[in-house]
matplotlib code that plots the C-alpha trace (Angstrom):
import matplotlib.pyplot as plt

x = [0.0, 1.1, 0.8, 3.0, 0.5, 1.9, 1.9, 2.2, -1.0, -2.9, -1.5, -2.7, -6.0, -8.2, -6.7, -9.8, -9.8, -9.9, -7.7, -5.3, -1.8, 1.4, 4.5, 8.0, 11.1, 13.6, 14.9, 15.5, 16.1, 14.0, 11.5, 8.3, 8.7, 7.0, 4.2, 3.6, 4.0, 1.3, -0.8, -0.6, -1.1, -4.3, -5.3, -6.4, -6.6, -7.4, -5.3, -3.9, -0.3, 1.9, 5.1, 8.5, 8.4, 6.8, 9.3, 12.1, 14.0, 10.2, 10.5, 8.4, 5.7, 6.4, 4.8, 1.7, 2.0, 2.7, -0.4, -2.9, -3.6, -2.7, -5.0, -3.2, 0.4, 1.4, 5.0, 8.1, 10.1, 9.2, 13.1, 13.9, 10.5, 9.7, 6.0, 5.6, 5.8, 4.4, 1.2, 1.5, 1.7, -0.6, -3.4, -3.6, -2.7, -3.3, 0.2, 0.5, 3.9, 5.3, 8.5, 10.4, 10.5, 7.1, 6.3, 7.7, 6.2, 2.7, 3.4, 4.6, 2.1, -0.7, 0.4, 1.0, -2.3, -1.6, -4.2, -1.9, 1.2, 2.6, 6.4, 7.7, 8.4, 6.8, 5.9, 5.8, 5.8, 2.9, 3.1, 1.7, -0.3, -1.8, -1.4, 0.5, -0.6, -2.5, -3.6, -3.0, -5.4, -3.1, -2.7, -0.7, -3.3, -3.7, -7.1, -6.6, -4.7, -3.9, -5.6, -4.0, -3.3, -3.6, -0.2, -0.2, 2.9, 4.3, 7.3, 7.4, 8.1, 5.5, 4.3, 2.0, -0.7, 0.0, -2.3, -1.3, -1.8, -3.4, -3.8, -6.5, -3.3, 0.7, 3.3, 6.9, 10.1, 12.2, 15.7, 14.3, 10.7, 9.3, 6.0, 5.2, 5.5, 9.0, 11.2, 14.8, 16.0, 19.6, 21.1, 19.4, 16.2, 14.8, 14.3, 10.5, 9.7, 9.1, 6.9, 4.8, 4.0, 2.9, 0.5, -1.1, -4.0, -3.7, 0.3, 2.3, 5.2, 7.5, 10.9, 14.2, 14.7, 11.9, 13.0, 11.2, 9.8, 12.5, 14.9, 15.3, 16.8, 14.0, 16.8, 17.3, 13.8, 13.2, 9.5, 7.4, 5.0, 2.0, 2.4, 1.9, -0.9, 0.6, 4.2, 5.2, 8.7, 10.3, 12.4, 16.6, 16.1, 13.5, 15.8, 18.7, 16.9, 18.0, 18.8, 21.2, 20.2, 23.2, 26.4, 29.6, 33.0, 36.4, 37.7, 40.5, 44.1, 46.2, 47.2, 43.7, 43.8, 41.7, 42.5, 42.3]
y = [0.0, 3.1, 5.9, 8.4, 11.7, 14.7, 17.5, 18.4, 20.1, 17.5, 14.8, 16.8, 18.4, 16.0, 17.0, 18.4, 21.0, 19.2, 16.2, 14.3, 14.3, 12.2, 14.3, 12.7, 14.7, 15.9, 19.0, 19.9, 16.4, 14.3, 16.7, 17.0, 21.1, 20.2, 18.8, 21.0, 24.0, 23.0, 22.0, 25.5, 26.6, 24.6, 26.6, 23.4, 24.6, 23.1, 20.1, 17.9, 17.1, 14.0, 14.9, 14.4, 18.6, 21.5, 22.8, 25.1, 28.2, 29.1, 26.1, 22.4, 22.4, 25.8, 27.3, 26.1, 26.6, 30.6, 30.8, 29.5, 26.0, 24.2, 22.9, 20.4, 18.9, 15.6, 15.3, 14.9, 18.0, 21.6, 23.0, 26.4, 26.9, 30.0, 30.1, 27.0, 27.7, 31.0, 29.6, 26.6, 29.0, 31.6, 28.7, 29.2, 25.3, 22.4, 20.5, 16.6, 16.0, 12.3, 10.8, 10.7, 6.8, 6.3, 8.1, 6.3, 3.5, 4.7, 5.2, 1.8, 0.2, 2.3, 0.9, -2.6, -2.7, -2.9, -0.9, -0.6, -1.4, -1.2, 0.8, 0.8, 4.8, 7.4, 5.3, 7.2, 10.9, 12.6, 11.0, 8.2, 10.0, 12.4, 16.1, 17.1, 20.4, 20.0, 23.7, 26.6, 29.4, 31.8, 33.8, 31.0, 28.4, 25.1, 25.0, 21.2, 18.5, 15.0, 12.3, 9.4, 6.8, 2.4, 1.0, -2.5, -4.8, -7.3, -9.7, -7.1, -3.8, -1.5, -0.4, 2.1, 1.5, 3.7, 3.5, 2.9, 6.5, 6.3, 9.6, 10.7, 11.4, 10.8, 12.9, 11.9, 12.3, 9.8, 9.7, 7.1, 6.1, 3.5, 4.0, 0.9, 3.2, 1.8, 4.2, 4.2, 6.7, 8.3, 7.6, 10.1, 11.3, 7.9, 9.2, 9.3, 8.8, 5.0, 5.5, 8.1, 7.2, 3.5, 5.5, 7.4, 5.7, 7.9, 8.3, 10.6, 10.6, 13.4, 12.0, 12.9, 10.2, 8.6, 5.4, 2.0, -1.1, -3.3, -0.9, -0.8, -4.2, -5.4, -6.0, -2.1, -1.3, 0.7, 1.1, -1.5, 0.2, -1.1, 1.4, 4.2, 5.4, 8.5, 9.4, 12.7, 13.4, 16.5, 18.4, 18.7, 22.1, 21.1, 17.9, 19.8, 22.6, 21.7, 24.2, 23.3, 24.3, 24.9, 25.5, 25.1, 26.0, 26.3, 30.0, 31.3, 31.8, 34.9, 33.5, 32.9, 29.5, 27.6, 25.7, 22.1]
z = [0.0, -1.3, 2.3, 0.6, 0.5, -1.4, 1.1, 4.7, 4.8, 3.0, 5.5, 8.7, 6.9, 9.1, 12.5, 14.1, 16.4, 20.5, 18.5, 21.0, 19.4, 20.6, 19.2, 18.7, 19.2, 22.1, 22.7, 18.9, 17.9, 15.4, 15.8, 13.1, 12.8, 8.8, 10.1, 12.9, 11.0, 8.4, 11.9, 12.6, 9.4, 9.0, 12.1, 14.8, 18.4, 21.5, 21.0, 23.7, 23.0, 24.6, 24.5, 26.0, 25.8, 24.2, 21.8, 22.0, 20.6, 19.2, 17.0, 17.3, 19.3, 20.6, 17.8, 18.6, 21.9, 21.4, 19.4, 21.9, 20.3, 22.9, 25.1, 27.6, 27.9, 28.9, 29.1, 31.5, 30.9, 30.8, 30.7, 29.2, 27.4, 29.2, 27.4, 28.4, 32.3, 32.1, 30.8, 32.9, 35.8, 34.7, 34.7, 30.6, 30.3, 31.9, 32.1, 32.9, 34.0, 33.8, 34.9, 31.5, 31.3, 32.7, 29.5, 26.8, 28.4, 28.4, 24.7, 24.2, 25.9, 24.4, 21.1, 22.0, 22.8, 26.7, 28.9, 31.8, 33.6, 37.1, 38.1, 40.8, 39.4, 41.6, 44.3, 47.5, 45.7, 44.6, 41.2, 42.9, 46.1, 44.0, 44.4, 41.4, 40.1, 36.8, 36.4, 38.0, 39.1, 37.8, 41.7, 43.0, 44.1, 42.2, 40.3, 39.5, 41.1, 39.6, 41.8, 43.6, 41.5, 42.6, 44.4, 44.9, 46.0, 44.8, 46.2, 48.8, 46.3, 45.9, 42.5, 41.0, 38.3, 35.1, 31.7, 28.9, 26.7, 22.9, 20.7, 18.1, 16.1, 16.4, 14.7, 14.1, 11.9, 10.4, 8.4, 5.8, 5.0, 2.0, 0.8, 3.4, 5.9, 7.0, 9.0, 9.8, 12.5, 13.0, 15.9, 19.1, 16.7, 17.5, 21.0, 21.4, 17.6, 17.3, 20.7, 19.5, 16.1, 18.2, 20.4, 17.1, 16.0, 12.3, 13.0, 9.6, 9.6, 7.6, 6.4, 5.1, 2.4, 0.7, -0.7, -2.8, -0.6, -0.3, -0.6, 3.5, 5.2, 6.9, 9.7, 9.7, 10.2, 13.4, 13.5, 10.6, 8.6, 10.2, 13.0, 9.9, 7.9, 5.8, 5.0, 4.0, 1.6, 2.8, 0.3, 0.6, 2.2, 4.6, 5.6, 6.1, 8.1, 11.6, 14.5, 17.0, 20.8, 22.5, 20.6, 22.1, 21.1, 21.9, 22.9, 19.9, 21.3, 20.2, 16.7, 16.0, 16.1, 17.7, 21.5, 22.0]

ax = plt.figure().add_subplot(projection="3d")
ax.plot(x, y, z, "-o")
ax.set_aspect("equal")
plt.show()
């Protein structure tokens, strides 16, 4: 089956407005910016988002997030996104915050068809006792808290009861894609990608390379194509548009050279 579609905004022109959406990416790392932009360019709002974080340097996720189309957060890491917190804090945003690897396992399970797990993560915290701010009253007070959650033990450790997460819609980027739906990641943009686009029940996926069936070893393959429904081919220039969050380099010495 042929699941290549022919634009961005074609692939997310059925993203209805309230939509639940798992988002791959980290930091600025295998991010879907193509897709997210035609998301905002398609003009959705009120979308929940599931994602490791919101975006960065005004790029991602944060775009939609500056623009008020963002509904609710679920997600482990709210880091130097300074929109993000002030609307989290102003009670603009309701924010669900996850230990990171409780996370990618709510993903997984989601798409494995698993309703819900126990880990032993966040017993004993309010992950687990409830309590967690989920919105803000924007003066200070917490409008809505998360609720305690089941802990049960077993062989004498005690463990908490997490569900498994599934999304209206999952949004990822890849390095290599077949028509199949086949993707290939490089190296640390597989982060939450494979995990996402598992969760997804519509998952598109934007990639760098669009290649034949058979042209990928199936050995190679990160995530099978039965996990993806549309495949976008981005152009050289929107492949090779990748910003780098923090850049760090050597001071020069005196003959302009650079130190080891």
């Amino acid at each position: 089956m042929d699941k290549v579609v022919a634009t961005a905004l074609e692939a997310v022109a059925d993203v209805p407005d309230g939509a639940t959406l798992a988002v791959g990416g980290f930091g600025l790392s295998g991010v879907p910016n193509v897709l997210i932009e035609a998301l905002y360019e398609r003009g959705a709002s009120g979308l929940s988002v599931v994602s490791n974080n919101c975006g960065a340097m005004e790029s991602g996720l944060a775009i939609l997030l500056a623009a008020g189309r963002i509904a609710r957060v679920t997600g482990s890491y709210i880091g130097a996104n300074k929109e993000f917190a002030r609307q989290y804090l102003a009670g603009e945003l309701e924010v669900e915050m996850i230990p990171q690897g409780t996370l990618a396992e709510r993903l997984r399970a989601g798409g494995a068809g698993i309703p819900a797990f126990y880990t032993p993560a966040g017993v004993g915290t309010q992950v687990a006792d409830g309590g967690l701010p989920w919105r803000y009253d924007g003066s200070g007070g917490v409008a809505l808290a998360s609720p305690p959650k089941e802990v049960r033990e077993f062989d004498g450790t005690q463990y908490v009861l997490e569900h498994g997460i599934r999304t209206d819609f999952a949004l990822v980027r890849a390095a290599r894609g077949d028509r199949h739906g086949n993707l290939v990641f490089n190296k640390s943009t597989r982060n939450f990608n494979p995990l996402a686009a598992m969760a997804g029940r519509i998952t598109i996926a934007e990639v760098e390379e669009l290649v034949e069936p058979g042209e990928i070893e199936p050995d190679a393959v990160h995530l099978p194509g039965i996990f993806v429904q549309r495949v976008v081919a981005l152009t050289p220039q929107q492949a090779a548009d990748k910003l780098i969050e923090k850049r760090t380099v050597s001071a020069p010495v005196a003959d302009g050279t650079v130190s080891e």
